[in-house]
C-alpha positions in Angstrom: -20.1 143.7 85.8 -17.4 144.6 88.2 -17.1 148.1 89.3 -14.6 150.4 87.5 -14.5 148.0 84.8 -14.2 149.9 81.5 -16.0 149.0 78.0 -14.0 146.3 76.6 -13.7 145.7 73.2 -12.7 142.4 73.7 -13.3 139.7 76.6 -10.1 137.5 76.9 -10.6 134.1 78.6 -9.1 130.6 78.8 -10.3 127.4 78.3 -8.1 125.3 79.4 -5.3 126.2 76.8 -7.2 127.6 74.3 -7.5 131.5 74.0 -10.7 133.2 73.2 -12.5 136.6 72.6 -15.4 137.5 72.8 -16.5 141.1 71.6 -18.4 143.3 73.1 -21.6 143.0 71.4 -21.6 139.2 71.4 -21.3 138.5 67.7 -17.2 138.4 67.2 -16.6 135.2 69.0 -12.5 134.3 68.3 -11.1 131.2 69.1 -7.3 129.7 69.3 -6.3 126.6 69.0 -5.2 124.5 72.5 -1.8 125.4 73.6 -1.3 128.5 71.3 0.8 130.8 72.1 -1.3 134.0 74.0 1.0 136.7 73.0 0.9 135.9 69.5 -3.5 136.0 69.8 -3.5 138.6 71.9 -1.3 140.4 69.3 -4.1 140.0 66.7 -6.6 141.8 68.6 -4.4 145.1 69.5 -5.3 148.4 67.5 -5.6 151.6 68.4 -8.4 152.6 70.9 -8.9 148.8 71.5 -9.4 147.8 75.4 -8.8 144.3 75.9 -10.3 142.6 79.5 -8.4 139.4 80.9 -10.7 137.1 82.9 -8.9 135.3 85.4 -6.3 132.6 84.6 -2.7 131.8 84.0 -1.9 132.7 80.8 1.5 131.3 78.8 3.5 133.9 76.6 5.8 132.7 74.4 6.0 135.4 72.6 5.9 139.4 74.3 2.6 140.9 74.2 3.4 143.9 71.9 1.5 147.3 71.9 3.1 148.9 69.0 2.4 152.6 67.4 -1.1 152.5 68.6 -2.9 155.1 71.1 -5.4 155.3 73.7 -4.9 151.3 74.4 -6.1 149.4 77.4 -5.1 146.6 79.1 -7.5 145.4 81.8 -6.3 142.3 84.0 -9.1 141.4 86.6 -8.0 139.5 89.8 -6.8 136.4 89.4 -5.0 137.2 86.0 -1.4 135.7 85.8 0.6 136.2 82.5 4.0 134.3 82.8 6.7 132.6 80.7 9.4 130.5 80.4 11.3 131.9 77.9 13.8 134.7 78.5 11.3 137.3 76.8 9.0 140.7 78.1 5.8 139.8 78.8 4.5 143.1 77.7 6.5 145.6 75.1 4.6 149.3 74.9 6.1 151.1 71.7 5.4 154.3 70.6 1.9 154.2 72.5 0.9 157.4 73.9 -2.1 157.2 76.4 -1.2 153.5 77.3 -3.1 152.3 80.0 -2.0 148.8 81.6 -4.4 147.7 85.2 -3.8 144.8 87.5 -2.6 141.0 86.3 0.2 139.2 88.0 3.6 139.7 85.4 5.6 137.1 86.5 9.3 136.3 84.4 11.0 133.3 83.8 13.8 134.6 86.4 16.4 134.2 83.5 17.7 136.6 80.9 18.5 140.6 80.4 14.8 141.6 80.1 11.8 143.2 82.1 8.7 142.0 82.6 7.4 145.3 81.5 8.8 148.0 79.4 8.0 151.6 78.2 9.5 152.6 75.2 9.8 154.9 72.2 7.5 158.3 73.1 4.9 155.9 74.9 3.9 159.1 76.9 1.0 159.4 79.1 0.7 155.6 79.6 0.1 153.8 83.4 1.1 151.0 84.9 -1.0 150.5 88.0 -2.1 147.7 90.4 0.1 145.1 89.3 3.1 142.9 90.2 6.2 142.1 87.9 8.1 139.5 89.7 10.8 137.0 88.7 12.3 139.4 85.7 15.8 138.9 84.3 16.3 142.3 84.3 14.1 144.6 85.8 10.3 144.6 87.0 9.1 147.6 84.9 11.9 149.5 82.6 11.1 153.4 81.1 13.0 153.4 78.5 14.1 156.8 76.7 17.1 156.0 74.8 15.2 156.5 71.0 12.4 158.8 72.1 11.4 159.6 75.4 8.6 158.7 77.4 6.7 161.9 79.2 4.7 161.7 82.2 4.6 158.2 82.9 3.3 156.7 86.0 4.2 153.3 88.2 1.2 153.6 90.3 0.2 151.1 93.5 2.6 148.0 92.1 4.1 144.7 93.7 7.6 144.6 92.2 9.8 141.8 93.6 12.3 139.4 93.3 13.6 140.6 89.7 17.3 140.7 88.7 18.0 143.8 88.6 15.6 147.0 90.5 11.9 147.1 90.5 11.4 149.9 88.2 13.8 151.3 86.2 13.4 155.0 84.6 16.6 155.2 82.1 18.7 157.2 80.0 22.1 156.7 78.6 23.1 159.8 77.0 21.3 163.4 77.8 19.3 164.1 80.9 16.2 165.6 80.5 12.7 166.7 81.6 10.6 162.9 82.3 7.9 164.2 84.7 7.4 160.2 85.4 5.3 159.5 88.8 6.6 156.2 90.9 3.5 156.4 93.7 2.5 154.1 96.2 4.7 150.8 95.4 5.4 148.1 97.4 9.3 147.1 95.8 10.8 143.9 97.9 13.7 141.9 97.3 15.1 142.6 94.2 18.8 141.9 93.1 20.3 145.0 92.8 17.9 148.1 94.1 14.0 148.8 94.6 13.5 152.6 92.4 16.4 153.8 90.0 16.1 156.5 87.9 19.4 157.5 85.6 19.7 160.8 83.4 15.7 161.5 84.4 14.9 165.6 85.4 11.4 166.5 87.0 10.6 163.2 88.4 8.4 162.2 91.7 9.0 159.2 93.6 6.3 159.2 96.7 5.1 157.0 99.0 6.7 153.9 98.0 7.9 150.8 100.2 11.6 149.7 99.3 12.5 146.6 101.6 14.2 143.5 101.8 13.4 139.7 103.6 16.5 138.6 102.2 20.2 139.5 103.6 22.6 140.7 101.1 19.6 141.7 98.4 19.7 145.0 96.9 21.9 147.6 97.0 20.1 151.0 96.6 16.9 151.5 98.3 15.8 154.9 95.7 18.5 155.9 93.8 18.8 159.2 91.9 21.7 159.6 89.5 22.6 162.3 86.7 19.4 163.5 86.3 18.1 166.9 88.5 14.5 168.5 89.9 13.6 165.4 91.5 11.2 164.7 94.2 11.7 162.1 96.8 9.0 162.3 99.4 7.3 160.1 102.0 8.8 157.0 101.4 10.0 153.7 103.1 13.1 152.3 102.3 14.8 149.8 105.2 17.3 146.9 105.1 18.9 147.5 102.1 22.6 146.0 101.6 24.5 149.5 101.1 22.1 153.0 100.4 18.8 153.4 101.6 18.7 156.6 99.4 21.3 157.4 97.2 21.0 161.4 95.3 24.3 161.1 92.8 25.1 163.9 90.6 21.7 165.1 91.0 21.4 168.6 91.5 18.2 170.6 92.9 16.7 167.6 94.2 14.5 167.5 97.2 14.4 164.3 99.7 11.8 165.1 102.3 9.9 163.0 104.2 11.1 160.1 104.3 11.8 157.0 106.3 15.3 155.3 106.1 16.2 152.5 108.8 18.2 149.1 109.2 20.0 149.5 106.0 23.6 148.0 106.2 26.0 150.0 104.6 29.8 151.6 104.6 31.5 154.0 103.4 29.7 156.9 102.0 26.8 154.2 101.8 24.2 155.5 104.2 20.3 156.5 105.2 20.6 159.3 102.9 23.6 159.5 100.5 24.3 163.1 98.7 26.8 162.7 96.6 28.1 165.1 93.8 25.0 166.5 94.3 24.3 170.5 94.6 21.8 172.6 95.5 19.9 169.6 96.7 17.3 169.7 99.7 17.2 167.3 102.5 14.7 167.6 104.8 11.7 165.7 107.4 13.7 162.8 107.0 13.6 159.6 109.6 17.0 158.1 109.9 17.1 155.0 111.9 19.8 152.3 112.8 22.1 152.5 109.4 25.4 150.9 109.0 26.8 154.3 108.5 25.6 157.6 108.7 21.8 158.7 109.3 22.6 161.4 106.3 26.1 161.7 104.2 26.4 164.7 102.6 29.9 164.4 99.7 31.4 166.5 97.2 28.6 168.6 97.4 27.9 172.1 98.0 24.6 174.3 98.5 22.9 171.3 100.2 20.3 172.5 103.3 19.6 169.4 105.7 17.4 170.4 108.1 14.3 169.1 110.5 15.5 165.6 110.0 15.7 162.9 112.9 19.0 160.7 113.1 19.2 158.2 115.9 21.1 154.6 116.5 23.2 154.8 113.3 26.7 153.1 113.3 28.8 156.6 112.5 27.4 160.0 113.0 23.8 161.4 112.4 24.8 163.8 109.8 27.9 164.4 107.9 29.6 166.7 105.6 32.5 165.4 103.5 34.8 166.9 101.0 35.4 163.4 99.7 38.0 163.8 96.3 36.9 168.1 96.4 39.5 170.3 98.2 36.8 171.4 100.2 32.5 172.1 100.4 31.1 175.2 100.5 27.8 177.0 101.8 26.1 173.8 103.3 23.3 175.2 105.7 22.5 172.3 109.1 19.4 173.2 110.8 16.7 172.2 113.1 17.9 168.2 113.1 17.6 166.1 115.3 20.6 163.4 116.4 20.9 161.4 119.0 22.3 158.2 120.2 24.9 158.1 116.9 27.9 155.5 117.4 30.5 158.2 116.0 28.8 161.8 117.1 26.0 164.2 116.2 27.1 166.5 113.1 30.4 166.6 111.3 31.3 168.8 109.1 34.7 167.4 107.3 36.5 170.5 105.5 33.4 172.7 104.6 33.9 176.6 104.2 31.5 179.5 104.7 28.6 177.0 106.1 26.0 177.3 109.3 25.1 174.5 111.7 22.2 176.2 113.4 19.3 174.8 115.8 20.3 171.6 116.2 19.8 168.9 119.0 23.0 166.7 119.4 22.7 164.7 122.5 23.3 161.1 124.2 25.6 160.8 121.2 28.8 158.3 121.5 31.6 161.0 121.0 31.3 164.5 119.9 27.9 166.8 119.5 28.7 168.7 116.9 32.6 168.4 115.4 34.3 170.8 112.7 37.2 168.7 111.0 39.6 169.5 108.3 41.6 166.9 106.9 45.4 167.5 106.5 46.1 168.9 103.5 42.4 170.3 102.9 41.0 173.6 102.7 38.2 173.8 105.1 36.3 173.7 108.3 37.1 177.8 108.5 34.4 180.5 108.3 31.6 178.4 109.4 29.0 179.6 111.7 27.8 177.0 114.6 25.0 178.6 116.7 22.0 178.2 118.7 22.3 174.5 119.3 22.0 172.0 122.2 24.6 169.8 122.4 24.8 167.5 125.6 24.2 164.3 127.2 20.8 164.6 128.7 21.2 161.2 131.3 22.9 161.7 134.9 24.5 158.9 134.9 26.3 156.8 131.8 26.5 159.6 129.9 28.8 158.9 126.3 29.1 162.3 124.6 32.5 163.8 124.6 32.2 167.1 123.7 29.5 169.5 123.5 31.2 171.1 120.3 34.8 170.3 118.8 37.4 171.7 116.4 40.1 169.3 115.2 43.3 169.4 112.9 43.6 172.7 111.4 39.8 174.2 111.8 39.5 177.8 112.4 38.2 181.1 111.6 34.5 179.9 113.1 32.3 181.3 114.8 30.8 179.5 117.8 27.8 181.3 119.4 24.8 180.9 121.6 25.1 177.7 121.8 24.1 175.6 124.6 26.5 172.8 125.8 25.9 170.3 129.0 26.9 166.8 130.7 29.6 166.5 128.1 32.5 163.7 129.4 35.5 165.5 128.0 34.8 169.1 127.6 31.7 171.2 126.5 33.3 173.6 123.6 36.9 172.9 122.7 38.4 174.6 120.1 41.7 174.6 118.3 41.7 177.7 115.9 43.4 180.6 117.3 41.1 183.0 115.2 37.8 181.4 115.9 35.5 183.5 117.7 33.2 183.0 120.4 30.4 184.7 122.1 27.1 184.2 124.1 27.4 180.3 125.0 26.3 178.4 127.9 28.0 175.2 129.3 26.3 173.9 132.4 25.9 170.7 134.4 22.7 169.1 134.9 21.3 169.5 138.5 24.8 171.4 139.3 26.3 175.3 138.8 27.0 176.4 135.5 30.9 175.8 134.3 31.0 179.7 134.2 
């Protein structure tokens, strides 16, 4: 008896090609013919309450195994389990199954066709996936599926899902956002076509500790992406070398990213360590940015966003920035307590935001400005914003690449710049260009020299 195994109703094994069962008690003995199909006897077995154990070996689908209307079903796979196919087809269809309950086996697709390995659909609430791989899907690894009913409080727990054509889980929606309280915990998602964790129209979901990476160049978009749903959690995850967003929040309000570990993913445009997008009210904070194409975090059309305590070094624009993108302007963003450094473009810019605090920040050894307040022509922004309390240098005697400590440009004004610490800058340590912003309380100094004044 292995340990943790449950009672099973049935004992699946193979013999050769031949499927057989064996109940519990010993005295139901089933037998298949050679070569038939195991979805279709696996099928025959299924009711409600019914566990099923797999002992190990490779068994062919040609049809989906199909948990339909039942309850309180599980699926135990022991090591050394591989279910696979051929055919475009699922390899496991849960409908209408509340209290679903799916452990280990290796789910591995044809690698052709529009359909996952796995899918959850129809009020299947309360049902697990955990400690298994889906691989080689024409479509996804593991689909949610709420379009008919939805699926509550469903979890993806401790997975291998790679190398299908589309992401590795999949929690979807196509009309009305709602409540989904699904878990996505402790995955390892590699190299699949388009992303690693997508969820679209889903509210009150967790996705923690996953790791979202790629072997291949030019494989998967979106690292975690959040879109048109809201009260999500995205915490203490891994997501590096992604083709465009390591994490990507779009029009996803009240959401929390904390946590979290972003590096090496490629990117441009708005596509970055941590992309907010049309996004309000949303929470960015702990966060590791590393070497990204673009920014460490991009903040866009988006207002009532806090990013604070996060670390953004090495990435190819700025550490952190706020964009109005198609908006006349942002409002109300709060920067605090982050960390950026080393950044190809500068520390912090805040591009035509209004009424909005940059506080506490470290900006140094950065290639260009510290911190810069920037209003495109023709916008309404970069006024009434209060910068204070930051450090904002070039810490190195010698080869020193920040221009300015803190910057205005094209139009800003109406800010207030105070006790703020500025030092080693190459151009200037506060330059401003608004004839009404204020200042008050600031040091500019040079390392191992007398202060500037």
């Amino acid at each position: 008896m292995v340990i943790g195994l449950p009672a099973c109703t049935y004992n699946i094994s193979l013999q050769r090609t031949t499927p057989s069962a064996t109940s519990a008690s010993g005295q139901a003995n089933l037998t298949g013919t050679p070569g038939e199909d195991v979805g279709a006897f696996v099928n025959g077995l299924l009711g409600p309450q019914e566990t099923l154990c797999f002992n190990p070996g490779n068994y062919v689908l040609t049809t989906e195994i199909l948990v339909s209307n039942e309850s309180n079903v599980i699926l135990w796979l022991l090591p050394g389990v591989t279910m696979s196919t051929s055919a475009p087809i699922r390899l496991l269809h849960i409908i209408g199954s509340p209290n679903t309950l799916v452990h280990g086996g290796n789910w591995t697709g044809p690698g052709i066709g529009t359909l996952p390995d796995i899918e959850v659909d129809q009020g299947s609430s309360n049902t697990t996936i955990e400690g298994a791989e889906a691989s080689r899907a024409g479509f996804d690894g593991l689909l949610i599926d709420h379009d008919t009913k939805p699926n509550l409080r469903v979890s993806v727990l401790n997975d291998f899902l790679d190398d299908n054509g589309r992401f590795g889980v999949q929690d979807y929606q196509s009309t009305l956002a709602g409540p989904r309280w699904t878990l996505i915990s402790g995955n390892r998602v590699e190299d699949n076509a388009v992303g690693g964790i997508y969820t679209n129209r889903a509210g009150d979901v967790t996705i923690s500790a996953n790791e979202v990476w790629n072997t291949v160049a030019g494989t998967g978009a979106i690292g975690i992406g959040a879109e048109f749903g809201y009260n999500d959690t995205i915490t203490q995850n891994s997501v590096s070398h992604m083709s465009s967003f390591g994490i990507q929040v779009y029009f996803n309000n009240d959401t929390t990213v904390s946590n979290n570990y972003s590096g090496f993913n490629s990117g441009a445009s708005d596509q970055s360590g941590i992309t907010n997008d049309h996004s309000f009210y949303d929470i960015i904070s702990g966060n590791t940015l590393v070497s990204n194409g673009r920014d460490g975090v991009h903040v866009e059309r988006s207002s009532y966003v806090t990013v604070s305590g996060n670390t953004a070094e090495d990435n190819g624009q700025y550490g952190i920035e706020v964009y109005h993108g198609t908006m006349p302007s942002v409002k109300r963003e709060v920067i605090s307590g982050n960390a950026c450094s080393f950044n190809v473009a500068g520390g912090i810019i805040m591009n035509s935001a209004t009424d909005s605090a940059i506080t506490g920040n470290g900006c140094i050894d950065n290639s260009g400005p510290g911190i810069l307040l920037y209003n495109d022509r023709g916008q309404i922004g970069s006024t009434r914003n209060l910068v204070s309390n930051n450090w904002s240098g070039d810490e190195r005697l010698s080869g020193m690449t920040q221009t300015y400590g803190i910057k205005e440009e094209n139009q800003a004004d109406q800010n207030e710049i105070v006790s703020n610490l500025a030092c080693n800058n190459t151009v200037a340590e506060i330059a401003l260009v608004g004839p009404s912003t204020t200042t008050s309380g600031n040091s500019d100094c040079r390392f191992g020299g007398e202060p500037l004044k």
